[in-house]
N, C-alpha and C positions, 0 to 999 in steps of 0.2 A: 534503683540506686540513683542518688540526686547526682546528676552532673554528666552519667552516659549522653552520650551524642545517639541519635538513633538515625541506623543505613539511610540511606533512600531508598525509596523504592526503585527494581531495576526495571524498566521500559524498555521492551523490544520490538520492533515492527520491521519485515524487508517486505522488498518488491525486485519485480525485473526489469531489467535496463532493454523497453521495448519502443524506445523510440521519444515523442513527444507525451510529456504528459499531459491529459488535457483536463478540464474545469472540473468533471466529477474526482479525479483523482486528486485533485489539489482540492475542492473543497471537503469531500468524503477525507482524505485522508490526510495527506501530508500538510495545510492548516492545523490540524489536529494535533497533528504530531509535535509543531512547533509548541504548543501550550504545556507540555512536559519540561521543557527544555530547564525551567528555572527548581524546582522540585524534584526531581527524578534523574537516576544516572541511564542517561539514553542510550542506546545501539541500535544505530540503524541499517543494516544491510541492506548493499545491491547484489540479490541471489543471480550471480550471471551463470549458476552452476543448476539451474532450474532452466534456466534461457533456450537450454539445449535441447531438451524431451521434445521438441519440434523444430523442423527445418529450418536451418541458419544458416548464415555467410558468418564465418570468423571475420572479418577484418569488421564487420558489419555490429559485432558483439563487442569488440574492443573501445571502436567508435562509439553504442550505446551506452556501455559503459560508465566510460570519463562524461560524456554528455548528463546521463542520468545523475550525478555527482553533483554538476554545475547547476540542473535544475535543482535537486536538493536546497542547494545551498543559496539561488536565487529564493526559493520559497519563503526561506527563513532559519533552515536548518545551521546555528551556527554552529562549526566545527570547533568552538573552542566552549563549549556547551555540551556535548552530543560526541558520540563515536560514531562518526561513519567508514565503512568497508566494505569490501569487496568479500563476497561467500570463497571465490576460489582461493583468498589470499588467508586463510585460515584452516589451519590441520585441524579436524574435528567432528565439522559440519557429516563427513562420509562413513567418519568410524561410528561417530555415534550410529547414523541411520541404519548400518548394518546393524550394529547390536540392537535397537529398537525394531528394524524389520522382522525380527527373529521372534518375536512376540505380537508381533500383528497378525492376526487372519487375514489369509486370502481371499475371505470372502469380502470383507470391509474395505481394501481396498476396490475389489471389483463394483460394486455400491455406489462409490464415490460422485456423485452428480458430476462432477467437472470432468472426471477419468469417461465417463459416458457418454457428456458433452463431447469433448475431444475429439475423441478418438472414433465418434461418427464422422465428424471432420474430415480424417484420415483416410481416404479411399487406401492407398496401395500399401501403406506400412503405418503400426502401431509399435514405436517401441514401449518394451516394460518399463524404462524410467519414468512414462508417462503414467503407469499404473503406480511406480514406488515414492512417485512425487511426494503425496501428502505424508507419508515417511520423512522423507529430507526434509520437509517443511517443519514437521516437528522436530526433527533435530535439529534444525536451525533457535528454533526459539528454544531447548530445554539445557541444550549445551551450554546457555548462560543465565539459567536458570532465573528467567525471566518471572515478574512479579505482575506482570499489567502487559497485553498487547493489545493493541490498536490495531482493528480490521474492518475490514469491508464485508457486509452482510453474506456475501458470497462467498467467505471464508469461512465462516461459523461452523462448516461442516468439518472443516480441515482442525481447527480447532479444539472440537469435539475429541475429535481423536489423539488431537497431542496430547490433552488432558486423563482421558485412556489410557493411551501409553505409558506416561507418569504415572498415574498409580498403578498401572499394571509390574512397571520395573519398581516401584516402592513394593509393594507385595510382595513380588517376589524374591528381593532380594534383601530389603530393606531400606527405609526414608534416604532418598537422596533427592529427588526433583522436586522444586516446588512446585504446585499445582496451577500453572496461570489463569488470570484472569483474562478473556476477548474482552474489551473498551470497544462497541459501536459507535458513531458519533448520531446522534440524534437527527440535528441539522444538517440538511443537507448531505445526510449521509448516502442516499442515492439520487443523484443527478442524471435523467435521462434524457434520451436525443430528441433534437429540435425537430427533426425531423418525423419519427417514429415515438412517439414520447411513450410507449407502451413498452418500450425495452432501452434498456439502460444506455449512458452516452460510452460509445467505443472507437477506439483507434480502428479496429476493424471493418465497422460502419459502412457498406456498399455509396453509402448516401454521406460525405464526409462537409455537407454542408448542417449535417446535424450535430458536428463534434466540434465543440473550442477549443482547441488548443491555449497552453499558456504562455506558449511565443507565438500566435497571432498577431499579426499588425493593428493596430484599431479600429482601421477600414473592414479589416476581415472579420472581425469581432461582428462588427455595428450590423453589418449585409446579411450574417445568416441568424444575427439573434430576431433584425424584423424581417426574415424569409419562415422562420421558426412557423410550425404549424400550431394553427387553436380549436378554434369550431365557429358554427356557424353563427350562433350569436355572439354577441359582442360585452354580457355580463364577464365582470373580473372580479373571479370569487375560484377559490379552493374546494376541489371535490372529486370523487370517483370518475363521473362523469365530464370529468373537462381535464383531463389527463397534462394536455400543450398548458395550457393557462397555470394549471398547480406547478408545472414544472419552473413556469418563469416565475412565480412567484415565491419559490425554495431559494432559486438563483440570486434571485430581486432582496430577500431576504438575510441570506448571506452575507451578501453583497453589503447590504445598508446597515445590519444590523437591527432591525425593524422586524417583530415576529409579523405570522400571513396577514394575521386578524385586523392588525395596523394596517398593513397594505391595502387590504380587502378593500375599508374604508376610504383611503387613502384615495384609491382609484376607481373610487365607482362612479360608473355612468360617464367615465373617461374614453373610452372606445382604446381598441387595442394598439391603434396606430401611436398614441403618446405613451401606451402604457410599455409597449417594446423600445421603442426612445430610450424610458428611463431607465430600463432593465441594460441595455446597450449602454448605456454612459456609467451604469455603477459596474457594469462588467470591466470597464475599458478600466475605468480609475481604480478600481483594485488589482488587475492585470499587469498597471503601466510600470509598478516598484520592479515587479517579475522579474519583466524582461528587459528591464534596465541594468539590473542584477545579476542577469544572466548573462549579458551583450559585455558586462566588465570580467566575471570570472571563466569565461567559456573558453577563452584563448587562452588561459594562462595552464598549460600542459601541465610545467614544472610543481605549480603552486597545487595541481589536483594530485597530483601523485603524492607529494607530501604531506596531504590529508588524510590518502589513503593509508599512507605508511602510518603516520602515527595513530591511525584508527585502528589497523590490524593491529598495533602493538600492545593497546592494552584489551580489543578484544580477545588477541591471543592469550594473553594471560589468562582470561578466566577462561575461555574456552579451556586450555590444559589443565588448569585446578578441579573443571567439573570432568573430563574425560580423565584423566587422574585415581578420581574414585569410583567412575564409573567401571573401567579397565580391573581395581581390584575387585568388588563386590561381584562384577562378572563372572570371578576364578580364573584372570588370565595372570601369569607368571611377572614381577614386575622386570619393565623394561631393565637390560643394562645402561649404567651409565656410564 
C-alpha cells in the first residue's frame, strides 16, 4: 500500500559493566554498534544482572555501571538516538528466562563453551546462574524481540541458542518471537593481545601491557603498542605465521581505514620500528575524541541517571508488550489490575 512507513529494524546488543573497555571491545563492538544508530531503533543494555554469576563487590558494580554508560556514550553511543539501560532497571528480563529455562535442556546448557570455560576457573564454588547465564541472555535480546544483534564471535554460541528457544516457544505455543539475526563485524572483529597475539586482547590479561584500554593516556597507548610483540624477521605482511604483525595491521587498519593489502604495501621493507610508530599514532588519534568525551560526561552523575531513566522507559514498554503475550500463550491467568 503506497504511503505505509515501514518499522525499522529493532537492534539489540548488551554487555557488562566490567570495568574499562578496551580496543577489541570498542573496535569488534561498540564502533559497530554506533553505525546503527541512524536506521535502526537501538537498545543497548548494561546487563549488571549477568555481572553477578561471579564474584563482586556491590559498591564496585554500581560504580561499573554508571562508568560503563559514560564509556557508551564517549564511544558514540548517542542517547537521543539509541536506548540505553540498565538490565536490573527493567521487569522482564527474569520472568522471561524462567519461562524459556523451562524449555531448555540441561544438557545444552552443560555444553556451553563459556559455562566450561568458567567454571574451571572456579576452584571452590560454581553457582547455577553461571550455568542459566545463556538463558538470561536470551531473554535479554527476545523480550524485545529483536530483529539484528550485534556480537562478538564468542557469543555465536549463546546465540545459537536464543535462536532455539524462539522457535522452540513459536512451536510450541505459537509465532511470537522473531527469530534474530547475530551481525559479526568483519573488521576487526577480533582484536588480540600485544603481548600473546595468539589469544584474544582482555581485561583479564596476567600480561596487561598487551591490553589498550580506551582511556589510556597517549603515552601509555604509544609504550605498549612498540613493546607489542612480532617475530624475528622484520617482513610486514599479513598471515598465519606472523600472528603480532597481522594483529597490528587489523589495528593499523581500523584505525586509518586502509584495508591490510594497502598497508601490506604501504610498509614494506619499513622495519617494524616505524611501522609501530604509525600504528601508535593512529591508535592515539582515534582514541583522543574518547577520552575527551568521556573526561566531559563521566562526572555528571545526575545527567547519567536521566539516561538511564528515560532509556528504561521506553524499553519498559516493549519489554511488557512482549511479556504480555508471552504470559498469556503460556496459560498463565491474567494479571489483576
Amino acid at each position: 500500500m503506497s504511503g505505509e512507513t515501514k518499522e525499522r529494524p529493532v537492534v539489540l546488543t548488551c554487555a557488562q559493566p566490567t570495568g574499562q573497555l578496551h580496543l577489541g571491545n570498542y573496535i569488534g563492538a561498540v564502533r559497530n554498534w554506533v553505525s546503527y544508530l541512524n536506521d535502526s531503533e537501538c537498545y543497548f543494555g548494561i546487563v549488571d544482572m549477568h555481572a553477578i554469576t561471579l564474584p563482586y563487590l556491590p559498591a564496585d558494580l554500581r560504580k561499573n555501571s554508571l562508568d560503563c554508560l559514560a564509556q557508551y556514550i564517549a564511544c558514540g553511543l548517542d542517547p537521543q538516538k539509541c536506548h540505553l539501560f540498565l538490565q536490573s532497571h527493567i521487569i522482564g528480563h527474569t520472568e522471561l528466562a524462567w519461562i524459556l529455562g523451562c524449555l531448555c535442556p540441561l544438557g545444552r546448557l552443560e555444553r556451553m563453551t563459556q559455562f566450561k570455560d568458567k567454571s574451571e576457573k572456579q576452584e571452590d564454588f560454581v553457582g547455577s546462574g553461571l550455568l542459566f547465564y545463556p538463558v538470561l541472555m536470551a531473554a535479554d535480546i527476545l523480550l524485545y524481540n529483536a530483529d539484528v544483534v550485534p556480537v562478538g564471535e564468542d557469543q555465536k554460541q549463546h546465540l545459537e541458542l536464543t535462536r532455539d528457544l524462539a522457535s522452540k516457544f513459536n512451536q510450541t505455543y505459537s509465532d511470537t518471537f522473531t527469530i534474530p539475526e547475530a551481525r559479526i563485524a568483519k573488521v576487526g572483529a577480533r582484536i588480540m593481545s600485544l603481548q600473546n597475539p595468539e589469544s584474544k586482547m582482555s581485561k583479564s590479561d596476567p600480561n596487561q601491557s598487551g591490553t589498550l584500554y580506551i582511556l589510556d593516556e597517549p603515552d601509555v597507548l604509544r609504550k605498549k603498542i612498540k613493546s607489542a610483540v612480532t617475530d624475528s624477521d622484520s617482513e610486514i605482511r599479513a598471515g598465519e605465521d606472523k600472528p603480532g604483525v597481522t594483529n597490528l595491521l587489523n589495528i593499523l587498519s581500523v584505525a586509518t581505514g586502509k584495508n591490510v593489502t594497502e598497508l601490506e604495501k604501504e610498509y614494506s621493507g619499513k622495519g617494524y620500528a616505524p611501522f609501530k610508530e604509525t600504528v601508535a599514532e593512529a591508535v592515539v588519534e582515534m582514541l583522543n575524541p574518547v577520552r575527551e568525551r568521556y573526561k566531559n560526561v563521566s562526572t555528571e552523575k545526575g545527567y547519567l541517571q536521566e539516561i538511564l531513566k528515560s532509556g528504561a522507559e521506553v524499553a519498559q514498554r516493549r519489554a511488557y508488550k512482549t511479556l504480555a503475550k508471552v504470559y498469556k500463550k503460556a496459560g498463565f491467568v491474567e494479571r489483576p489490575r
